[in-house]
C-alpha positions in Angstrom: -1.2 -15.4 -20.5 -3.6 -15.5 -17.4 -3.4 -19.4 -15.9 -6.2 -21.2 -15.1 -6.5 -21.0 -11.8 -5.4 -17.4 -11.7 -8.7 -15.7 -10.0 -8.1 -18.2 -7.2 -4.1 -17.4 -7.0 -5.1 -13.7 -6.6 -7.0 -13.9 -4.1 -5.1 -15.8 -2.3 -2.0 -13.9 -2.7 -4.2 -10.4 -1.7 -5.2 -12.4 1.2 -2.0 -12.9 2.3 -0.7 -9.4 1.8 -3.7 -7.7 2.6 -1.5 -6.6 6.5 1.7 -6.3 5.6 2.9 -3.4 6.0 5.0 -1.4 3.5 9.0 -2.0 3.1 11.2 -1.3 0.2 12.5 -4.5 -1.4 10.2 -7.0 0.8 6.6 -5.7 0.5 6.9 -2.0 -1.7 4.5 -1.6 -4.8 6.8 -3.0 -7.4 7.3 -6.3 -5.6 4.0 -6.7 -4.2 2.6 -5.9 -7.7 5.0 -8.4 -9.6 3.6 -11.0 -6.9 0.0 -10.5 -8.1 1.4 -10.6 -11.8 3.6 -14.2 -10.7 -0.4 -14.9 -9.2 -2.0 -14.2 -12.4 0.6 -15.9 -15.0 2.6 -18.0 -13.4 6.2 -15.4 -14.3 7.8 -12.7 -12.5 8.0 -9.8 -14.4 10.5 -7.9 -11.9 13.0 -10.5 -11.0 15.6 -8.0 -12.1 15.0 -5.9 -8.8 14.5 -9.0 -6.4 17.7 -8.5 -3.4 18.6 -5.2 -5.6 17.6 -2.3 -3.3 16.0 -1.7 0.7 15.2 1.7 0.6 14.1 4.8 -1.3 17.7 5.5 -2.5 18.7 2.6 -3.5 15.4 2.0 -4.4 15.3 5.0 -7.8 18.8 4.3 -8.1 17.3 0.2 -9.1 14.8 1.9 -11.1 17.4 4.1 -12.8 19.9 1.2 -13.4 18.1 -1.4 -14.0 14.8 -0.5 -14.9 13.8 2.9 -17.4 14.4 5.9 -15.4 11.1 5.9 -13.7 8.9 3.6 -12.4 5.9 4.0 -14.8 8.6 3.8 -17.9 9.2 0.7 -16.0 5.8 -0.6 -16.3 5.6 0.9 -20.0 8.2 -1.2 -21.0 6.8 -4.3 -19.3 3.0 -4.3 -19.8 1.0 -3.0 -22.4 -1.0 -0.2 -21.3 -5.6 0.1 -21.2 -7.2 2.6 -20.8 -8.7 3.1 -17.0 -12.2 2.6 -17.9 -11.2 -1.3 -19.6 -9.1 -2.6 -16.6 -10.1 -5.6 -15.2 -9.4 -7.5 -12.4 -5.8 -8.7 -12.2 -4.2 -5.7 -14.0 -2.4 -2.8 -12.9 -3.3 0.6 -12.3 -0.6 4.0 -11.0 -1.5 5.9 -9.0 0.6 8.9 -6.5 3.8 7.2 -8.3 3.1 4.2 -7.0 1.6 0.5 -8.3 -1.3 -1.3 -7.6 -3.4 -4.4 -8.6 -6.8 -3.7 -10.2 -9.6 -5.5 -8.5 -12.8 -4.1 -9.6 -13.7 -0.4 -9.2 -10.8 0.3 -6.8 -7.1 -1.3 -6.1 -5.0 -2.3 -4.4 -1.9 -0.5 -3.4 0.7 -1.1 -0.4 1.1 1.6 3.0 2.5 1.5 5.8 -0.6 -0.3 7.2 -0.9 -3.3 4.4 -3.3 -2.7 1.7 -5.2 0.3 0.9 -8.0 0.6 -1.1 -7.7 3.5 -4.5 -11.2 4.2 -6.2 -10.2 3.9 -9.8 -11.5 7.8 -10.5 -8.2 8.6 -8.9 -6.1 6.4 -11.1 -3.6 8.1 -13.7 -2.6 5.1 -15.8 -3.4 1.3 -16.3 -1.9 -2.0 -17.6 -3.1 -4.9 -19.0 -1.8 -8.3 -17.5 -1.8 -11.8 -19.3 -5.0 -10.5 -21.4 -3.4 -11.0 -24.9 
């Protein structure tokens, strides 16, 4: 479940990520999506992949290990999933093979120059966080 103060948490956590740049295993979609989840409910869903990998091979080999084989079977097996038209703020969205964190009609997702803003037409997939 969503804390109380999660709104406020979110923010603040995009604020602080909003121009950091893109690096596997510090600042890469899963992580900085598991952060705005840890924002949002107070748990880490990824802690599993924390110190695990620090680039893109090591990276699919995590997800092949430790996670399920791909990144969205990842996220299927950790959050339930909405349909794109009934995400709200705080959940997730997938997009290019890559995470982000729903904030209204776009998301957020991590590049090489911080945060980049995805219009939610171009979304593939969504998941609902601490909702129910």
């Amino acid at each position: 479940m969503r804390i109380s103060t999660w709104e406020e948490a979110l923010s603040n956590y995009i604020i602080t990520k909003r121009h950091e740049p893109f690096e596997y295993g510090v600042n890469d979609c899963c992580l900085f999506a598991a952060g705005a989840v840890e924002a949002i409910t107070g748990e880490d869903p990824m802690p599993e992949f924390r110190g695990k990998y620090d680039s893109l091979k090591t990276s699919l080999k995590a997800i092949q290990d430790i996670g399920a084989g791909t990144l969205e079977a990842t996220m299927d097996g950790k959050f339930p999933e909405v349909a794109i038209g009934h995400a709200q703020r705080g959940d997730l969205a997938f997009f290019n093979d890559s995470v982000g964190v729903v904030v209204g009609g776009f998301a957020y997702f991590v590049s090489d120059d911080g945060l980049e803003r995805i219009n939610r037409s171009f979304w593939g997939k969504c998941w609902s966080v601490g909702r129910g």
